[in-house]
C-alpha positions in Angstrom: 17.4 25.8 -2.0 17.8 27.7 -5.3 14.2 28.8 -6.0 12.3 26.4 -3.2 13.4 28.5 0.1 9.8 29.2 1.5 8.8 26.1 1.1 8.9 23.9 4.5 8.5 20.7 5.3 4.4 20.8 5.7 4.7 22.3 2.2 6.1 19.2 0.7 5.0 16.2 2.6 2.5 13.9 1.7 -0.5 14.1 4.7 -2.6 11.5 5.8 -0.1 8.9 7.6 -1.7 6.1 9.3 0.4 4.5 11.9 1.0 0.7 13.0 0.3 0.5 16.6 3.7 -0.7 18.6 2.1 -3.5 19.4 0.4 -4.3 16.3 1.7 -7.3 14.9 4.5 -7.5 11.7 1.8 -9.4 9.8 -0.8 -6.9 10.9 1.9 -4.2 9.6 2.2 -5.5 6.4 -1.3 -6.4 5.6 -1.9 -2.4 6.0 1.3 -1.7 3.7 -0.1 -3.6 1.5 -4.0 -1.8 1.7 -2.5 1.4 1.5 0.2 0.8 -1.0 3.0 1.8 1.1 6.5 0.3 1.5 6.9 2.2 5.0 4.6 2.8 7.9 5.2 4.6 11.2 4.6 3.0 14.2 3.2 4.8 17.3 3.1 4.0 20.3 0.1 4.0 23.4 0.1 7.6 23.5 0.0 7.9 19.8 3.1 9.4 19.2 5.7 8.5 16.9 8.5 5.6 18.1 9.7 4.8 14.8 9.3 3.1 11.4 8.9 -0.2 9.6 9.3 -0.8 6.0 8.9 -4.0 4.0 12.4 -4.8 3.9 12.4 -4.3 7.9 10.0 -7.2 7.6 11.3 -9.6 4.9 14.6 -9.5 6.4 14.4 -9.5 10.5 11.6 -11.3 10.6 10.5 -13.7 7.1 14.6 -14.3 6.3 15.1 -15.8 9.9 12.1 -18.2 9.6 10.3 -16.1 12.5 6.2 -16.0 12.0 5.2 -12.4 11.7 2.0 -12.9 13.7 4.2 -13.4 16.7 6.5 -10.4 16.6 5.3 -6.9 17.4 5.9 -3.7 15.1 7.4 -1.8 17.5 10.2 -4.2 18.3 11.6 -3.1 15.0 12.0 0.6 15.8 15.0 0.9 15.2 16.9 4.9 15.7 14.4 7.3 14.4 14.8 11.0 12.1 12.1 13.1 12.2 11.6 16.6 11.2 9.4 19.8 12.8 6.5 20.6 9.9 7.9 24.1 10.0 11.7 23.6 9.4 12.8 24.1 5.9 12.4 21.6 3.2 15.9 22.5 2.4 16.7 20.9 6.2 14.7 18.5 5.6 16.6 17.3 2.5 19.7 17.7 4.5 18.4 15.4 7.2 17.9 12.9 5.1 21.3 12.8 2.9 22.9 12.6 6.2 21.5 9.7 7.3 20.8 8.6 4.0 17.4 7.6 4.7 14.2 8.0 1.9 11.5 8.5 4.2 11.1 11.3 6.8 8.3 11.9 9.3 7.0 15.0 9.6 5.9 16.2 12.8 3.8 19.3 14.3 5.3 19.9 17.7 3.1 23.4 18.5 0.1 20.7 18.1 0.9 18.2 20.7 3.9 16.7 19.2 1.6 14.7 16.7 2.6 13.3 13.3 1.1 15.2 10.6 3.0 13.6 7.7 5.4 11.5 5.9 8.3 13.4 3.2 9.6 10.8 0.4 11.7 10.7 -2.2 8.7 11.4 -4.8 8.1 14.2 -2.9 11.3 15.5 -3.0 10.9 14.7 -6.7 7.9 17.3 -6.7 9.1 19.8 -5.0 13.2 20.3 -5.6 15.3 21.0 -8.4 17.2 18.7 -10.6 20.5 19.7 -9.1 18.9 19.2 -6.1 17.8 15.8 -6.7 21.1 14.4 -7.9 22.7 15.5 -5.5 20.3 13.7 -3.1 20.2 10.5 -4.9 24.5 10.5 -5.0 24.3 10.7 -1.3 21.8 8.8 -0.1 22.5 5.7 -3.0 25.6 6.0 -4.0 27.7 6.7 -0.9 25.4 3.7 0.7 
């Protein structure tokens, strides 16, 4: 990262992640998306740790596209396979996590404090934080190669 190579994931993540509970329900999920302004939301599980994510879309299509009430399902059935990055990897790994897997949102978590989430990195805070080479190239991989 031309410029940005201290900087780690901690630096540029956005704190203050509240999770769904797994078994939270979809409509309980989306009512706190919608509180907090958020397209995406972790969900953790009894222990508190992370088991995955849900976003809006998750929502609209698994569950409100197939005619299925969102009261009735719970968050965690829609997991799904889960990234995540330790707060004190590189942002520059960080960005590379998520062009691989082409993914916009990236859990940060603190594994030298019990493994907990500490934080979520998006693409606005990639947008703070990186170059403008940096960005296109992000944005070419994860949209246009999707």
């Amino acid at each position: 990262m031309t410029g940005n190579d201290h900087l780690t994931a901690r630096d540029i993540m956005s704190g203050g992640v509240q999770c769904v509970g797994a078994h939270q329900s979809l409509q309980e999920a989306a009512k706190m998306m919608r509180d907090l302004n958020v397209g995406c939301l972790p969900i953790c599980g009894d222990n508190n740790r992370l088991t995955g994510l849900i976003t809006d879309r998750d929502i609209v299509v698994q569950c409100d596209a197939e005619g299925i009430d969102p009261a009735t399902v719970q968050a965690g059935t829609l997991a799904g396979d889960l990234q995540w990055i330790d707060s004190n990897a590189g942002a520059d790994e960080a960005l590379q996590l998520m062009e691989q897997h082409q993914i916009k949102r990236l859990p940060v978590i603190d594994t030298e404090q019990g493994h907990q989430l500490v934080g979520m990195i998006s693409e606005a805070d990639l947008a703070r934080n990186l170059t403008d080479a940096q960005i296109a190239e992000f944005v070419t991989r994860v949209y246009v190669n999707s």
